[in-house]
MITOR-697122 format. One record per residue: x, y, z of N, C-alpha, C in turn; residue number from 0. Coordinates in steps of 0.02 Angstrom, whole numbers, plus 50000, padded with zeros to 5 digits. Layout:
REM MITOR-697122
REC     npx     npy     npz    capx    capy    capz     cpx     cpy     cpz    nr
REC       X       Y       Z       X       Y       Z       X       Y       Z   NUM
...
This chain:
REM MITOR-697122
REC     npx     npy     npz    capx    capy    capz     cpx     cpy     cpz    nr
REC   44824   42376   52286   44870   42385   52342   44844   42439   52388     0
REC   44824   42437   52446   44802   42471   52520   44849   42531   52496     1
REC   44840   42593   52507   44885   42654   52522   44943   42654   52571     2
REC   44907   42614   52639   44951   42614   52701   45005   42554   52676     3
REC   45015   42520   52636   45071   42496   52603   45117   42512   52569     4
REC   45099   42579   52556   45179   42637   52549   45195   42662   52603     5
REC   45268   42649   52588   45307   42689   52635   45328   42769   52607     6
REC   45351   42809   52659   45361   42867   52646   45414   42879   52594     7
REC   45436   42911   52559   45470   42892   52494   45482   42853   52435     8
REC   45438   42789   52443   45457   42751   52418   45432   42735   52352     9
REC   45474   42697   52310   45439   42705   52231   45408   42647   52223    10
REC   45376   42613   52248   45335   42577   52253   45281   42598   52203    11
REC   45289   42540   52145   45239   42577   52108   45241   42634   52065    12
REC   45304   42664   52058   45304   42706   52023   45333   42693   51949    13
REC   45338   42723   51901   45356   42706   51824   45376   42748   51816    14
REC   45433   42725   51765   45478   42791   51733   45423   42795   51657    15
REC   45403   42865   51661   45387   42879   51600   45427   42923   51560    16
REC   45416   42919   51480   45438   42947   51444   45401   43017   51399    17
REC   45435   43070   51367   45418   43087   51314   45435   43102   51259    18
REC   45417   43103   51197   45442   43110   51126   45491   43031   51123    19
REC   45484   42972   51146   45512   42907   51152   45592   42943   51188    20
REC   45591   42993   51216   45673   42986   51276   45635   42953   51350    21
REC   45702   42930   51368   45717   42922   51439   45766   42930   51459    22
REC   45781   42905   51532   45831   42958   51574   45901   42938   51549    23
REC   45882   42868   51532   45967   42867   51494   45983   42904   51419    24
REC   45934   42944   51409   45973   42973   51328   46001   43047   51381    25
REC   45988   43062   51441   46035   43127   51438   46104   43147   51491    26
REC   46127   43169   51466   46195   43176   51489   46160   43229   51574    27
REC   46179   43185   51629   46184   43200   51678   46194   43281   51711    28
REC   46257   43268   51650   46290   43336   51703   46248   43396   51672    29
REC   46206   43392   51620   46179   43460   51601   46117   43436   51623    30
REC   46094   43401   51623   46004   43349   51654   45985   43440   51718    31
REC   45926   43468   51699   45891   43497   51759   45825   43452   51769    32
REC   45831   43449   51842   45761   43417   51858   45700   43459   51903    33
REC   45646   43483   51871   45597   43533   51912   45543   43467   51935    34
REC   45543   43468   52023   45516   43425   52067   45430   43477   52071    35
REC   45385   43423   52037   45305   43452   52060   45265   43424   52113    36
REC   45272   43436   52154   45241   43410   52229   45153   43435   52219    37
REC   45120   43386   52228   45039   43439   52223   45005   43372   52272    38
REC   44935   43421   52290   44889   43393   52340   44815   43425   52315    39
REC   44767   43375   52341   44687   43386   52334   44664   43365   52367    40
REC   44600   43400   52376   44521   43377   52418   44548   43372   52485    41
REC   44598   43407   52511   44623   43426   52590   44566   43425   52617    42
REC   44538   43468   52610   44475   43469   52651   44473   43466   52738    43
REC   44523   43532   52742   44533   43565   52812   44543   43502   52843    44
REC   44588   43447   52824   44603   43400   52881   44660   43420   52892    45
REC   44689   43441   52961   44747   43462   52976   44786   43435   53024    46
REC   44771   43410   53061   44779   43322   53100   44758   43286   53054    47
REC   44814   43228   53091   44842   43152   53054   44772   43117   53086    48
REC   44757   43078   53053   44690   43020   53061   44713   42993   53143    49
REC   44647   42959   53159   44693   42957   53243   44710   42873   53223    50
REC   44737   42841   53270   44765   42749   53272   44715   42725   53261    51
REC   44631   42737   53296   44599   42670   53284   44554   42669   53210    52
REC   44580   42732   53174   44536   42735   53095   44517   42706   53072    53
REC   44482   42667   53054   44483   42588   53004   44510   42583   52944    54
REC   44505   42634   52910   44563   42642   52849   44615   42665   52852    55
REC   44629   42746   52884   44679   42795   52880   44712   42785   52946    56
REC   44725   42755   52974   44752   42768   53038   44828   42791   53051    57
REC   44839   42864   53079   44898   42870   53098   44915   42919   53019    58
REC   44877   42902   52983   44893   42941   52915   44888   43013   52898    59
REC   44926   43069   52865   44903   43107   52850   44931   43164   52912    60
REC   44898   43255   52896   44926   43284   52955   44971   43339   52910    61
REC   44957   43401   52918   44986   43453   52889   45068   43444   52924    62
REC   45094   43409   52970   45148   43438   52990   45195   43371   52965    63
REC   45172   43325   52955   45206   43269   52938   45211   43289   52850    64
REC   45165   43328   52823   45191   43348   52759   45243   43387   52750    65
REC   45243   43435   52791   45293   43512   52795   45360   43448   52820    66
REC   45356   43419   52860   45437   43367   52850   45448   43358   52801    67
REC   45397   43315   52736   45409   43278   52690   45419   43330   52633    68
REC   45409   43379   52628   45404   43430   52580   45479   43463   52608    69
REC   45487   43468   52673   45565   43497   52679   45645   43442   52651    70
REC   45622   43376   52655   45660   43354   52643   45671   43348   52569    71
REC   45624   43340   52528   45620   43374   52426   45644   43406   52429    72
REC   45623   43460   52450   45675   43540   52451   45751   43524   52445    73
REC   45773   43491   52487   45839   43497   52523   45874   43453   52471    74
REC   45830   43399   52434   45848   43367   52393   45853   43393   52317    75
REC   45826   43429   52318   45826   43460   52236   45788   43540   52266    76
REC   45804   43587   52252   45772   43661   52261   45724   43667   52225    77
REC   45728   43652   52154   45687   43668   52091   45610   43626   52095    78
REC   45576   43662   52172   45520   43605   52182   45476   43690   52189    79
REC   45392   43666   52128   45337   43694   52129   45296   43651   52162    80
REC   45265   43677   52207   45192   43668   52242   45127   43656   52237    81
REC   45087   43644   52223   45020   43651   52189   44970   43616   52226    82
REC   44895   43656   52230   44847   43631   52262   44788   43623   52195    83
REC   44755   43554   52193   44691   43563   52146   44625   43583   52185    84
REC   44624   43624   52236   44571   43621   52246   44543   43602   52311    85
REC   44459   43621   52337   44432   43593   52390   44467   43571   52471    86
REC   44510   43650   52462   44566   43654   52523   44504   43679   52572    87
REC   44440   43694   52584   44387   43707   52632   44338   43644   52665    88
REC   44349   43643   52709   44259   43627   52723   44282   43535   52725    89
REC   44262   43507   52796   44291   43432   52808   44287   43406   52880    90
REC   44307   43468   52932   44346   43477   53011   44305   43544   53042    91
REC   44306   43554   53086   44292   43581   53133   44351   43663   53136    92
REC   44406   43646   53109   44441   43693   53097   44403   43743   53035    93
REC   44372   43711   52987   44335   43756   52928   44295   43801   52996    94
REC   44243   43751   53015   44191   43778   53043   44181   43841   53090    95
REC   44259   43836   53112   44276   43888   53181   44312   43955   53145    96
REC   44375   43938   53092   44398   43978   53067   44410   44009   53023    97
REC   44350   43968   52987   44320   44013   52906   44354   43983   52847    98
REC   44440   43976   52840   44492   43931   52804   44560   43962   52835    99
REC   44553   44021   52869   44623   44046   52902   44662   44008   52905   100
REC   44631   43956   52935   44704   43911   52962   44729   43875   52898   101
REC   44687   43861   52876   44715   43813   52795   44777   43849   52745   102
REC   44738   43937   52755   44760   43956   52730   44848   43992   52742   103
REC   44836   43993   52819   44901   44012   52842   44948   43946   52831   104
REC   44935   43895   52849   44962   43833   52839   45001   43828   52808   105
REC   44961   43809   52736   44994   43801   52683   45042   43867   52659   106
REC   45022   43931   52676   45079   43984   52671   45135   43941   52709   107
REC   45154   43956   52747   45195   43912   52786   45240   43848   52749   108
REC   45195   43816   52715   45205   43761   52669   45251   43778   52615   109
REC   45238   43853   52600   45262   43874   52563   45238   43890   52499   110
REC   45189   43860   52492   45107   43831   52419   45136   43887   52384   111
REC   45149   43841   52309   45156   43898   52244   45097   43954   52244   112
REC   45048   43893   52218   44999   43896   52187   44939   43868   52192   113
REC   44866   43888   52197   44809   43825   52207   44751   43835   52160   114
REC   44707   43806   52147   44643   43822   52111   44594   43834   52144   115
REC   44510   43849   52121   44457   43844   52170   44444   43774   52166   116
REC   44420   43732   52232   44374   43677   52204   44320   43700   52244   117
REC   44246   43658   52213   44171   43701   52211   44171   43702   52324   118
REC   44221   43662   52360   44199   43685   52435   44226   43762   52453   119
REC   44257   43769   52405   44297   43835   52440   44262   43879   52437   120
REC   44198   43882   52387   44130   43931   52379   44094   43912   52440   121
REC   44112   43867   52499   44042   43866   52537   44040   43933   52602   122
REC   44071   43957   52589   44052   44028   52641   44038   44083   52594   123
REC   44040   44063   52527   44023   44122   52464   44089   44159   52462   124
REC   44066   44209   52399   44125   44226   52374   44158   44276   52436   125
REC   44113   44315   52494   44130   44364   52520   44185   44317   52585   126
REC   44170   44249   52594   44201   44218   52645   44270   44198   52612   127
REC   44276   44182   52559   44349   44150   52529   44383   44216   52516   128
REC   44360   44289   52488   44391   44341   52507   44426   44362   52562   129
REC   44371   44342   52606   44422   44377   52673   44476   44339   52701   130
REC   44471   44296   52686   44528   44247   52722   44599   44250   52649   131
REC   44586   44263   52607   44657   44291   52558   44719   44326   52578   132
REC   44704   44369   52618   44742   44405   52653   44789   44353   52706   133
REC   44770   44273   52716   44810   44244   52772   44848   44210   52720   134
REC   44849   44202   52654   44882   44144   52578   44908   44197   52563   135
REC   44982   44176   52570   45040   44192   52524   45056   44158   52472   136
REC   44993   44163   52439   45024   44115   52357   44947   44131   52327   137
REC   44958   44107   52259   44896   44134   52221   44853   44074   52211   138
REC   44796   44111   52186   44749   44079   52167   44735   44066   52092   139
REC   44729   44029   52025   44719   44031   51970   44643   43985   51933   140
REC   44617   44025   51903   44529   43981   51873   44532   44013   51807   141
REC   44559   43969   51741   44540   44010   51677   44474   43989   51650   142
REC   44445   43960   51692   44363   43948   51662   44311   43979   51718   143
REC   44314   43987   51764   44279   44044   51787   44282   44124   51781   144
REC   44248   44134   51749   44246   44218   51751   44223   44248   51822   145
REC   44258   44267   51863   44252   44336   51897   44241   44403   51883   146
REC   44241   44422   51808   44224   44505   51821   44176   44543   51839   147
REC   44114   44497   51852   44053   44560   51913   44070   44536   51956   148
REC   44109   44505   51987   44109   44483   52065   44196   44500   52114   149
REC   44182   44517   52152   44254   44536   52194   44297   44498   52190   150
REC   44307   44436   52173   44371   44416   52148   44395   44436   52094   151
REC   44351   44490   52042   44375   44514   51964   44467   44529   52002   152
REC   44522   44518   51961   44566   44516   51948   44624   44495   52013   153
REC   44578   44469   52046   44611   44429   52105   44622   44361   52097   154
REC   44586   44338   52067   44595   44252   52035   44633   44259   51965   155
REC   44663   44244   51933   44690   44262   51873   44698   44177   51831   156
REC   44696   44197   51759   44673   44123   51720   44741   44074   51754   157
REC   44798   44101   51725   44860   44084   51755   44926   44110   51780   158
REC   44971   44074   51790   45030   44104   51817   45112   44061   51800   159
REC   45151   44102   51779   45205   44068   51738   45258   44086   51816   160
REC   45301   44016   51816   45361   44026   51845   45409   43998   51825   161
REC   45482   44013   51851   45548   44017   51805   45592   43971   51844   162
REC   45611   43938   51842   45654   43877   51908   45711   43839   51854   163
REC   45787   43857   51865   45831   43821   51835   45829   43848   51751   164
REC   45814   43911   51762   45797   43936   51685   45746   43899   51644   165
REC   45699   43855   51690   45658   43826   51648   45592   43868   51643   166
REC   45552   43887   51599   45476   43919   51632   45428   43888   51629   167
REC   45385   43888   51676   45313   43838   51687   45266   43879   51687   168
REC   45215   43847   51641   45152   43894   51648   45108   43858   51678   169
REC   45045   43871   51725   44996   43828   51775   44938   43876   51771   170
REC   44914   43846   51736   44813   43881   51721   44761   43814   51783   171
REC   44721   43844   51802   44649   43834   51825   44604   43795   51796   172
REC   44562   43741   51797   44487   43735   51776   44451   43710   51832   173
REC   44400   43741   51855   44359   43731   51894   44290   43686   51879   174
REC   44266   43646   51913   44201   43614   51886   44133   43665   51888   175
REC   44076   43640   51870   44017   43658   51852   43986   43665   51923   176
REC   43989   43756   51936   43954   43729   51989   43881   43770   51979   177
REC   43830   43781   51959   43770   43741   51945   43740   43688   51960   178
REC   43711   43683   52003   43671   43623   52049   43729   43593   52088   179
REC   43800   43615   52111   43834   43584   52144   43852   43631   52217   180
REC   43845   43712   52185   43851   43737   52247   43787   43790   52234   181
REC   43781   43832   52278   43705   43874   52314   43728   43948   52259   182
REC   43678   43955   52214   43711   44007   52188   43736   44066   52222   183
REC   43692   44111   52289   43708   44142   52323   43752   44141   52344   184
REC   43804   44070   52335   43884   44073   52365   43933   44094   52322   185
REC   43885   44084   52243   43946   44110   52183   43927   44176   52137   186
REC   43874   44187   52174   43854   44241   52139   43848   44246   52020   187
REC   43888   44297   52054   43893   44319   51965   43946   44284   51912   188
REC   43974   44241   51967   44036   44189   51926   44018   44183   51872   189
REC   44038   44157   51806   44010   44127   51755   44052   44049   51739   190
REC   44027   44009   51732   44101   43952   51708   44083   43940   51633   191
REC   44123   43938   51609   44139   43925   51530   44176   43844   51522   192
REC   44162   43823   51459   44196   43756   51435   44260   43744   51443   193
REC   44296   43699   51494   44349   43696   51504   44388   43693   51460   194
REC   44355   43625   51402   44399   43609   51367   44419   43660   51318   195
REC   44369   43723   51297   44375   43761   51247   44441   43837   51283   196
REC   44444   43820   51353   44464   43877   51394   44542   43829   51384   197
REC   44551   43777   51415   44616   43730   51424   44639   43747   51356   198
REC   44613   43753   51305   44641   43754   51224   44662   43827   51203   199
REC   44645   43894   51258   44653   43945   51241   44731   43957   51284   200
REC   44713   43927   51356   44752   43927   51391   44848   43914   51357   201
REC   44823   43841   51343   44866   43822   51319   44922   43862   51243   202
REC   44875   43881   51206   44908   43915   51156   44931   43981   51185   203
REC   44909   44021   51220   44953   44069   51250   44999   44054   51303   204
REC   44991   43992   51330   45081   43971   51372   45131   43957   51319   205
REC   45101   43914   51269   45155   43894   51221   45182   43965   51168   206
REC   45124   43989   51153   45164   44029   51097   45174   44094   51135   207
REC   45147   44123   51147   45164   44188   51189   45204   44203   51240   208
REC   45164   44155   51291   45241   44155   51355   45293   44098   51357   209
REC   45294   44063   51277   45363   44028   51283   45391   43978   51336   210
REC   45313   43920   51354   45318   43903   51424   45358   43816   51387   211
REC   45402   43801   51444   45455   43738   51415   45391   43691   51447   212
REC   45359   43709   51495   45335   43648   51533   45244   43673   51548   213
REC   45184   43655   51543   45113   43671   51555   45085   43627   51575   214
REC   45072   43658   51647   45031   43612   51695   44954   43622   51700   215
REC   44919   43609   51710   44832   43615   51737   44819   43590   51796   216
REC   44786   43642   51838   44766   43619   51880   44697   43605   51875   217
REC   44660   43553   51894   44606   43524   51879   44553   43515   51949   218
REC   44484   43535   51956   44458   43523   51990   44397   43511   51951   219
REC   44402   43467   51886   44324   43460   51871   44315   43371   51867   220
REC   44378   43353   51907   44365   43253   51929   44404   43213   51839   221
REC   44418   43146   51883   44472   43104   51848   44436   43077   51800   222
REC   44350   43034   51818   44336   43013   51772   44240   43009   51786   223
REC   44212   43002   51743   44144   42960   51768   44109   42900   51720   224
REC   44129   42858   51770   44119   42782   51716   44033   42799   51682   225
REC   43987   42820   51729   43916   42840   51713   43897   42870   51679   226
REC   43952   42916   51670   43930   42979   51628   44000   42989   51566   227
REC   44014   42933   51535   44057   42951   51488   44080   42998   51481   228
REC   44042   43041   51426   44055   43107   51399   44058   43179   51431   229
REC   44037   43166   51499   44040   43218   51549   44131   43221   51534   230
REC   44148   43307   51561   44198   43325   51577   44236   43291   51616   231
REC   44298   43276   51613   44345   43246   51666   44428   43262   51626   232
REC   44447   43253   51666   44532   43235   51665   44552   43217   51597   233
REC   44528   43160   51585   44525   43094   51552   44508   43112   51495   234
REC   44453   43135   51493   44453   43158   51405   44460   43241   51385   235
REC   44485   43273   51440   44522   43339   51436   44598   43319   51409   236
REC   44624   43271   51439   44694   43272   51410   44680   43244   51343   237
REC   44640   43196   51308   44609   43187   51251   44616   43232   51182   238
REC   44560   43294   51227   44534   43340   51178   44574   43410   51174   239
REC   44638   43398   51182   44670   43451   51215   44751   43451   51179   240
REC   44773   43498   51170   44870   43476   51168   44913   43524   51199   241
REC   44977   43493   51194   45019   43562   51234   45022   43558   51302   242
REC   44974   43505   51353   44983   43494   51409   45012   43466   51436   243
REC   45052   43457   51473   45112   43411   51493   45086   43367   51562   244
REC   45048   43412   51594   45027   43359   51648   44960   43411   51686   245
REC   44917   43378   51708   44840   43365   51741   44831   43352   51781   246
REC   44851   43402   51848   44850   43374   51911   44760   43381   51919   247
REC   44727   43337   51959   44651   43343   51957   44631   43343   52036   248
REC   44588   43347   52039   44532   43345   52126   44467   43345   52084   249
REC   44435   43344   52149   44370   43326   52154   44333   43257   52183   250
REC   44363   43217   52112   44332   43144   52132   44372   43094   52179   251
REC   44414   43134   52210   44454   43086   52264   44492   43033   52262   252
REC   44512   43025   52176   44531   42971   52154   44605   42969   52176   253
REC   44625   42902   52199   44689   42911   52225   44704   42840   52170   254
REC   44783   42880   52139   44820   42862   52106   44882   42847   52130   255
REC   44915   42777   52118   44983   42771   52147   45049   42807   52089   256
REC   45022   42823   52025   45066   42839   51980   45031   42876   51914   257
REC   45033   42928   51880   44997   42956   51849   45001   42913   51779   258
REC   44909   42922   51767   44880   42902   51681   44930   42940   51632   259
REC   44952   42895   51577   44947   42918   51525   44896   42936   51488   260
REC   44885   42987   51447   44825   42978   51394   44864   43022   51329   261
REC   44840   42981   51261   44855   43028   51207   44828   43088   51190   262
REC   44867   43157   51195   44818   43186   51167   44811   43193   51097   263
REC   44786   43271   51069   44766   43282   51002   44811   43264   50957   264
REC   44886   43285   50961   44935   43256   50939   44971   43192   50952   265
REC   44943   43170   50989   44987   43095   50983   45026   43096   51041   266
REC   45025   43136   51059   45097   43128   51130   45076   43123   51200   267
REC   45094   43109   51231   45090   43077   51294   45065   43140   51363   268
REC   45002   43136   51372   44974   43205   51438   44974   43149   51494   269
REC   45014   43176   51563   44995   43132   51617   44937   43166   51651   270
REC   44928   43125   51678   44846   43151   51734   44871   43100   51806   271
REC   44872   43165   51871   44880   43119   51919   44828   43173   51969   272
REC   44817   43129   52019   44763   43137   52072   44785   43108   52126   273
REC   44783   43121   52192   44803   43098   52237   44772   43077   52301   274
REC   44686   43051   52286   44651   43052   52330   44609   43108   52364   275
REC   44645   43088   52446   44596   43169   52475   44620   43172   52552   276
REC   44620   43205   52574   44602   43245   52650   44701   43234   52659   277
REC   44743   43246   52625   44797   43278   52635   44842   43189   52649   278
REC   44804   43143   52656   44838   43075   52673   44917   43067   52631   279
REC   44912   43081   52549   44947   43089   52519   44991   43143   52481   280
REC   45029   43138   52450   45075   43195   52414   45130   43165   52348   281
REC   45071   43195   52290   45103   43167   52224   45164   43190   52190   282
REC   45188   43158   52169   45267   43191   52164   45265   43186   52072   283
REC   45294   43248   52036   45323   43230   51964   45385   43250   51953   284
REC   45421   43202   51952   45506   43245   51937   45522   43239   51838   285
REC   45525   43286   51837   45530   43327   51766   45597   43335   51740   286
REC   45621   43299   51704   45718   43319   51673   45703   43337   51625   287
REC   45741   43392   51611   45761   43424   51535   45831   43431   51518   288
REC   45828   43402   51472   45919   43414   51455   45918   43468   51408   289
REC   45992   43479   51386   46022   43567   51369   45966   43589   51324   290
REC   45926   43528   51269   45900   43571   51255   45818   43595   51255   291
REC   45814   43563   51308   45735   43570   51347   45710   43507   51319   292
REC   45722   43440   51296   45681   43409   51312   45681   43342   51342   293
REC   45613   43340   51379   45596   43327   51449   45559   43255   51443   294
REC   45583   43224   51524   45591   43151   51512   45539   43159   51582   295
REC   45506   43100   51615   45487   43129   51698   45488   43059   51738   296
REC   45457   43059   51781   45448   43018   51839   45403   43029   51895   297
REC   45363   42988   51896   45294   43005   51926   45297   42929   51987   298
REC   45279   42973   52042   45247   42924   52108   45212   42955   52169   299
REC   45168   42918   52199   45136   42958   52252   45158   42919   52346   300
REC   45186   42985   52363   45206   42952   52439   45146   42960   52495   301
REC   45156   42893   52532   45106   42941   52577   45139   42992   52644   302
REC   45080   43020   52671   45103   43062   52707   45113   43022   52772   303
């Protein structure tokens, strides 16, 4: 099904998923909280809507037609987190002129919880994604890149827990390999470490330490690679992994109308969703927990 065959809201395509075998009819309504996860990838400084004669995108897309669609969630449920996977640099002529300022004020504006690195946001090096921090009102999180010889040391942080409807969410980082993907001189002294061994550290300190009801990942190391099996992805991160509840990803541009299931280590159900690229779309997960936290969801992607 074409993308431009969704309409704006619409569930077209979407599935009620479950977890631990509930769904929305085992919970009593009136105690039901629902935390709304809105997330986006591979923006890639497109900030105008595609123009009419596009051959694919036409008319699609456009930072301001999102900030509608993101105000009207709001208005519909409050209990809505934000999230970027990534590769919010480098696409438009806006990178080129204003470094990411504008991306970055933008999405302040937007309101953005939260975002990850993806490997474009290194293309002015670490000293160029520094200076423009100061225009993002919201954080940045990478628990597999190490920063501590380099000026982002304790400015990027592994993750970040938030509290909505008395529920708490924890949202960690993994960044891809960048080694032969970006110019080392742009990453300097970074180091990246094994996601999956970092996602597994991650994870046991949301669950047992900070007591997190709900653990998200943000993912910028791609959904899948038919070529490369065993290479890192999404796909066999939610696999090799537990405790994750959902895998938002970037990189490989993969646009999903409704997020993968995959089993993980334990048997239970990790979604993985992706939403394409250059801002066209905006993936939605609505999350219910009843009184006693546990959580049922609903996954679909609108376009913009």
């Amino acid at each position: 099904m074409k993308r431009r065959d969704f309409i704006q809201g619409s569930v077209a395509g979407s599935a009620l998923l479950t977890v631990g075998g509930l769904s929305l009819s085992s919970f009593d309504t009136l105690e039901t909280k629902c935390i709304t996860v809105l997330h986006t990838n591979d923006v890639h400084s497109h900030i105008d809507p595609f123009p009419a004669d596009h051959p694919r995108n036409a008319n699609m897309g456009g930072v301001a037609r999102r900030a509608t669609l993101i105000e009207s969630i709001r208005k519909e449920n409050p209990n809505v987190l934000l999230l970027d996977a990534g590769d919010i640099f480098q696409g438009t002529p806006y990178f080129n002129y204003y470094g990411g300022e504008l991306e970055f004020k933008l999405m302040s504006m937007l309101n953005y919880d939260l975002a990850t690195m993806g490997n474009h946001d290194f293309d002015n090096g670490l000293e160029g994604f520094a200076a423009q921090l100061p225009h993002a009102e919201f954080d940045f999180v990478s628990a597999n890149y190490d920063f501590k010889n380099t000026m982002l040391d304790r400015i990027v942080k592994p993750y970040k827990t938030f509290k909505k409807a008395g529920i708490k969410i924890g949202v960690f980082g993994l960044g891809v390999e960048l080694e032969g993907l970006v110019d080392k001189k742009n990453y300097k002294e970074t180091i990246y470490n094994d996601p999956v061994e970092t996602a597994q550290e991650m994870t046991r300190i949301l669950k047992t330490q900070e007591k997190c009801d709900l653990i998200i990942c943000l993912s910028h190391i791609g959904y899948s690679y038919k070529n490369e099996p065993n290479k890192i992805s999404d796909l066999n991160l939610a696999a090799k992994t537990k405790d994750i509840d959902l895998i938002i990803g970037g990189h490989t541009h993969t646009f999903l109308d409704k997020p993968t299931i995959v089993k993980n280590l334990d048997g239970i159900d990790t979604l993985v969703n992706q939403v394409g690229c250059y801002g066209i779309n905006l993936g939605r997960i609505d999350f219910y927990f009843d009184k006693d936290k546990n959580k049922s969801n609903h996954g679909r992607t609108i376009v913009v």
